[in-house]
N, C-alpha and C positions, 0 to 999 in steps of 0.2 A: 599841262603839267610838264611833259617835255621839251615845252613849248610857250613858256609863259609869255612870249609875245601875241598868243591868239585872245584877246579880250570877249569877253560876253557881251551879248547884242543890249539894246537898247532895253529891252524887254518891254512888258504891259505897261497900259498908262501910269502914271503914277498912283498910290493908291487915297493920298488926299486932293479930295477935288478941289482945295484953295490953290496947289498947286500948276500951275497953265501951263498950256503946250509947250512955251517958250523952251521949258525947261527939257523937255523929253529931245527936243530938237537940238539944242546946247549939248544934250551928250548924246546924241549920235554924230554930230558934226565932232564933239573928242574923237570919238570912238575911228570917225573917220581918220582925224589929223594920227593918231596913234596907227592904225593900218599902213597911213602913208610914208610913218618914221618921222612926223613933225611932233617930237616928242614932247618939246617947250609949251608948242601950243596944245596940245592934249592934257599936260597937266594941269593948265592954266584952265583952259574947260570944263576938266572935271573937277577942279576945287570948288568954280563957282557950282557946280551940280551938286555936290555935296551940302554948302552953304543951301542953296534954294530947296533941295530934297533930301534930305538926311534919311531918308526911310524908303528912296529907292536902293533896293539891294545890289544890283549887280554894279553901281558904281565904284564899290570900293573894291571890290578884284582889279575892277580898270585901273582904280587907282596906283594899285602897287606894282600890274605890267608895265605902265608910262615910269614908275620909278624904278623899276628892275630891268627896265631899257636902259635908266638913264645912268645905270651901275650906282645907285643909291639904295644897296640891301637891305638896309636897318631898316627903313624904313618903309621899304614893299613891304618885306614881310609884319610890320608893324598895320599896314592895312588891310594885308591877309588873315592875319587873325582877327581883324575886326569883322572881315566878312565872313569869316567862322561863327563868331560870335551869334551875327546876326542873323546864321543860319543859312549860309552861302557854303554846303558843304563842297562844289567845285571846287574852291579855293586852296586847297587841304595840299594837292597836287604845287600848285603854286608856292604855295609856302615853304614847301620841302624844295624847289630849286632855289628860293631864297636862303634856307640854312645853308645847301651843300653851299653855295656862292660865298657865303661867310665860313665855312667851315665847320658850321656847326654840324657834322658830318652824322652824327648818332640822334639827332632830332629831325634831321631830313631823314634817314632812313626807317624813321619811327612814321611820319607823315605817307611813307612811299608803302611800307607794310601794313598801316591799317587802311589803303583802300583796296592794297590785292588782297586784303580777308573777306571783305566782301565782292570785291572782281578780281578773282585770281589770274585773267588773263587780259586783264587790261593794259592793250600797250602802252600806254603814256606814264602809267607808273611802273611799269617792267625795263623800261629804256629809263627813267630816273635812277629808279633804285640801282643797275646796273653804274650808271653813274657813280652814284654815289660811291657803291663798293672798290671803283675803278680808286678815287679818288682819297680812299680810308687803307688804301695800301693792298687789298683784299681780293689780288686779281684773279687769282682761282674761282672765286664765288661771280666776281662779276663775267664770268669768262661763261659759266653756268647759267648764268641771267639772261645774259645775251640772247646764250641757245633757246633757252625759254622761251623768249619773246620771240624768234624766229620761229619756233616750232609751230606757234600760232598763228602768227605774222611772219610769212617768209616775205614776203612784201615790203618788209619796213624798211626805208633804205638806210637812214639813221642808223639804225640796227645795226645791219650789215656793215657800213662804215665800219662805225666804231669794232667792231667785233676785231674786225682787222689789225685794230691797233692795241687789242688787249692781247692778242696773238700775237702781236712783232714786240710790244713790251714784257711778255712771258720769254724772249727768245727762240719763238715758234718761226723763224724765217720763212721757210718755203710754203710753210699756209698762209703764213700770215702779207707775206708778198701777194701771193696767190688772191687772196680774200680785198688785198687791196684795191684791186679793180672795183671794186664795188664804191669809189668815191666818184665814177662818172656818171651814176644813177641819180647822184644831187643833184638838182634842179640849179645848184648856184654853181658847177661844175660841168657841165657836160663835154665828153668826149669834144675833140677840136675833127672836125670832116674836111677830109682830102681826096683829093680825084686821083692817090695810088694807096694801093694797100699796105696794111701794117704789118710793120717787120716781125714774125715771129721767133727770130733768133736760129733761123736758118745760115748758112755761108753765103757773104756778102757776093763773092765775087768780083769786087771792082765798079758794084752798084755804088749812088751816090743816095745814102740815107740822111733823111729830114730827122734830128734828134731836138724836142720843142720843149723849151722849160716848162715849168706850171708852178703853182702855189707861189709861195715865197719866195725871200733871197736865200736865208738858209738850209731852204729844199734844196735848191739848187746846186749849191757849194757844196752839202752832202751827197747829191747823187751825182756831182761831175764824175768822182770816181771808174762809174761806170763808161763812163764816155770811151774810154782809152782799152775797154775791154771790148767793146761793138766796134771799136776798128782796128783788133787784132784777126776780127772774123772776116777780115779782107775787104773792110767798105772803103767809100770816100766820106766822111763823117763832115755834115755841114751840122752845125749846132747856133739854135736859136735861143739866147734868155734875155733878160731883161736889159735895156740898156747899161743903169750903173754897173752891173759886170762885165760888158764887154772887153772893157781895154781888160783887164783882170784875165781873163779867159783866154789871151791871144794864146798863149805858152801851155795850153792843154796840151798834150798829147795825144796823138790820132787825132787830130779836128783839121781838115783841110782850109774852114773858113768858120768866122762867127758874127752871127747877123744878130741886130736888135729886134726886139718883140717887136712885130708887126710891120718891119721892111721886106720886102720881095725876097725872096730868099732864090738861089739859081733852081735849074733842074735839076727834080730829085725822083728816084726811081723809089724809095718805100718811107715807110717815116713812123716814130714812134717816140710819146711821150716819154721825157725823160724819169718818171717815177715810177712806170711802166718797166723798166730795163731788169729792175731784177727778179720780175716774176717772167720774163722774157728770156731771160737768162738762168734762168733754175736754181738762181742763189739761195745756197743754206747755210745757216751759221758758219760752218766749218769753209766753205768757199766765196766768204763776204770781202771783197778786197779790201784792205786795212792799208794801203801804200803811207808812207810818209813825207810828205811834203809835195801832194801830187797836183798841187797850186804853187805859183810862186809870182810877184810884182815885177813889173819893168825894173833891170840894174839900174836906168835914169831916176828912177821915183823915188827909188832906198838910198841910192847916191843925196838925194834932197833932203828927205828927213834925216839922214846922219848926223848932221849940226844939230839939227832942232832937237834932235834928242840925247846928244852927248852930255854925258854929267862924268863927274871923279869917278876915277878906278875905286872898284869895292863897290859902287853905288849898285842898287838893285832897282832897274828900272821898270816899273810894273803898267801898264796900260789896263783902262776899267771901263765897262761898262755899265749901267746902272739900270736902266730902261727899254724898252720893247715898245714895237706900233702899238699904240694904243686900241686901233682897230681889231686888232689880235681877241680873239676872245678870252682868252685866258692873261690877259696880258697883268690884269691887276695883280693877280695873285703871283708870276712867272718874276715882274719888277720890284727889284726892292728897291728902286729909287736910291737918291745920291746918298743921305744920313747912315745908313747903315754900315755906309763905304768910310765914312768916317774914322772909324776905327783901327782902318788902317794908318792913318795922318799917325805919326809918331814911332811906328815902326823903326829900328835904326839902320840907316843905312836903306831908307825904302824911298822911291820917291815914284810919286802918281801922275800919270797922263792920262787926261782924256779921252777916248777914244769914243765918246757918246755922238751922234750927229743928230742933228735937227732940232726940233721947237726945246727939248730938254738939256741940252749941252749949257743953256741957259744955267742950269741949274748950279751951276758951278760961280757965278759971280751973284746971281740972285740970295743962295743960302752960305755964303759968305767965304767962297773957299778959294777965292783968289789969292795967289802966292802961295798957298798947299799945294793945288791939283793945278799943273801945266795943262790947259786947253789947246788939244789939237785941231778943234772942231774947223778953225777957217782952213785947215792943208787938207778934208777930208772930204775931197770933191767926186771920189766916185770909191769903188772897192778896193779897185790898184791902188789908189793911195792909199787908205786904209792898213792893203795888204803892207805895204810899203813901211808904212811905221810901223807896225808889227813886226816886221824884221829888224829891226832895229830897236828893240824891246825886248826884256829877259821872256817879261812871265805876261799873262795877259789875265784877269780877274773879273768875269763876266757873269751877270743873269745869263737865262737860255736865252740865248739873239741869237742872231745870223754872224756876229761876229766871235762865236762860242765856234761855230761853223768853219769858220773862217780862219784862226788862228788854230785849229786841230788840221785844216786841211794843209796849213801852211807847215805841220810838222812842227810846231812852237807850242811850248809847255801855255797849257789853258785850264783855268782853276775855276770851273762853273757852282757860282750859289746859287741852288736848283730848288724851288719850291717842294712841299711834301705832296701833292699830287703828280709832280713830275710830266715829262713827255713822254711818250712810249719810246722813245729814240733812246732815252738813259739806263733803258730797262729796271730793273728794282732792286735794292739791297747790294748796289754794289758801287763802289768807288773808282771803277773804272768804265773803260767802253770798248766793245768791240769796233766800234765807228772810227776814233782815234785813239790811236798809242800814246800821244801824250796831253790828254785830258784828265784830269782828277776830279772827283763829285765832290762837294758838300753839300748833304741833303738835310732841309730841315725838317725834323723831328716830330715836331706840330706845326700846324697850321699858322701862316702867319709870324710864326719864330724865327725873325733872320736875325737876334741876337745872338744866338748860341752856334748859328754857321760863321758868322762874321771872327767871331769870338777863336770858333777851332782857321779860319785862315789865318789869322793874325798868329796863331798859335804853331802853324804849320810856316809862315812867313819867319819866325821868328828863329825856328828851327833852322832854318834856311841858311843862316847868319851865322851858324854854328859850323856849316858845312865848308868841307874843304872847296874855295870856287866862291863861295855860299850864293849857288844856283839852284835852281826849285828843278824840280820833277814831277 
């Protein structure tokens, strides 16, 4: 349930004997390619299991994990309720991560509550339902749930994660920092092992501390902040992240050097993950650093895009984003993709850049918006450039990305279309951020609704134009 990628075993032989081994073999060999993440070939497997045995049961749960891998909801959960049907009450759990994935948020939580009436302390639908609740706006209750399932299960690491982040999206800082540690218990995460110990935000003294990115690019941009606060405690700050930010990073403050993930880094006497720092640091709301513009691009890079981005005086020059790594788990729901961006096209006095990179920046001459939307995508070779046109941009109009991250760290007015389950980072019911000074929310409503957020930019855009300047805020 938690978990819909854990599929059911092969089971008993089939139950009619015209059916042969072949078949029972055919879906363990699925069963296999789905364990292994060969998801093309596991559905292909178990269609034909289905054709050849229609009346082995646990094929069709399998069915709708290979398609609820393959982020095809409609139609997992279309197999899930057939194995309801069929009297596969497992599936029930399954089904319910299929709703919340579609949004169907009051049918997943119906799914998640009738099995804790018969197991009230079943962790896979107490970490669901908690889901769910996260996701229905409802973070008190899921905050409840949590504990619940910890009460039981103090064990659960999922659990514990998440709790974390229903904590820092409540605006619970110092627990909810605190609680964050609990994301090195994941088996896909574990702590990074050093032969010096880790700093626990004692006075540097003139030591020379290992500060190592983790997660994301927009982890990173977010928690540089702290960077320039662990070497006001008297370190020599070496700081590790990912290559595309290096040149971006040279111009931190407090960082004596900045190395790419996974080059030798010099000697260093303590070291501490950089998401780590502000439970390290005892940050609580009230002492969250908010600096503005505490990133900024090489003067050579913004001297470059100048040109590229000069238009007439009056012109309001907007830079968009549309889409997120696809690998991201929530990514489906977090992108509204290029169409909705649309709607800005005709705006007066508005004119669109690019700012998208990689396989989707495509999307801009594929779905026909050549000569509307200016493509920056060939100048946007690493974050510095990035940062670089950004500077040289009014407003910047983003899904949650890293470049939402990015243009709040740069001090530049950033206008995020934020899904209705939201990130714990944007906290809930509000239009602002304690993260950045100059980010403004538009949250949608329901599930799925980026007409009605599009609708209020355009409308706040519009405002804009009214304004003496007519620059955004």
């Amino acid at each position: 349930m938690s978990d819909p990628a854990a599929p059911q075993s092969a089971g008993p032989a089939p139950a009619r004997a015209s059916v042969t081994h072949d078949t029972n073999a055919l879906h363990r060999a699925a069963i296999e390619a789905l364990q292994a993440g060969r998801l093309e070939e596991a559905l292909e497997g178990l269609t034909k299991v289905v054709a050849l045995n229609p009346r082995l049961l646990t094929v069709y749960n399998n069915m709708g994990v290979a398609l609820y891998r393959l982020g095809r909801f409609e139609a997992a959960a279309a197999w899930y309720r057939r194995a309801m049907q069929l009297g596969d009450k497992e599936a029930r759990g399954n089904l319910g991560d299929a709703y919340r994935k579609l949004g169907r948020l009051a049918e997943a939580e119906a799914c998640q509550r009738t099995i804790l009436t018969s197991r009230p302390r079943d962790p896979n639908a107490l970490f669901a339902l908690s889901q769910t609740l996260r996701d229905a706006g409802r973070i008190e209750e899921s905050l409840a749930c949590h504990d619940e399932l910890l009460k039981h299960h103090p064990n659960h690491v999922r659990g514990a994660w998440n709790r974390s982040l229903v904590l820092l999206q409540l605006g619970r800082f110092g627990e909810g920092f605190a609680a964050y540690e609990a994301r090195f218990r994941r088996p896909e995460s574990p702590a990074r092992k050093f032969d010096v110990p880790r700093w626990t935000g004692e006075p540097l003294a003139g030591k020379t501390i290992l500060i190592h990115d983790e997660q994301g690019f927009g982890d990173c941009l977010q928690y540089a902040r702290f960077v320039p606060v662990v070497a006001a405690r008297g370190g020599r700050v070496v700081f590790e992240c990912q290559a595309p930010l290096v040149r971006l990073m040279q111009k931190l403050d407090g960082v004596v050097q900045i190395i790419a993930r996974g080059a030798q880094p010099p000697p260093f006497e303590v070291e501490a993950p950089l998401l780590s720092l502000p439970a390290i640091l005892g940050t609580q709301g009230e002492t969250l650093p908010a600096p503005e513009g505490y990133i900024a691009p090489p003067d050579d890079l913004v001297a470059r895009f100048t040109p590229l981005t000069a238009r007439p005086a009056g012109t309001l020059k907007v830079g968009i984003v549309w889409a997120g790594r696809p690998e991201q788990r929530d990514d489906a729901r977090r992108s509204a993709g290029l169409t909705p961006f649309s709607a800005l096209i005709g705006v007066p006095n508005v004119v669109l850049f690019g700012l998208q990179v990689g396989p989707r920046a495509a999307d801009i001459s594929r779905l026909g918006y050549e000569g509307l939307i200016a493509d920056l995508s060939p100048h946007l070779e690493d974050f510095a450039a990035t940062a670089a046109a950004i500077k040289t941009l009014d407003l910047v109009i983003s899904i949650d990305s890293a470049v939402t991250h990015l243009a709040g760290a740069l001090g530049k007015p950033v206008w995020l279309a934020l899904s209705s389950s939201g990130d714990w980072r944007y906290l809930s019911n509000r239009a602002d951020s304690p993260w950045y000074k100059s980010l403004r929310i538009f949250r949608q409503a329901r599930f799925g609704d980026w007409e009605s957020v599009f609708r209020d930019i355009v409308a706040a855009l519009e405002l804009c134009q009214g304004l003496s300047g007519g620059r955004p805020t």
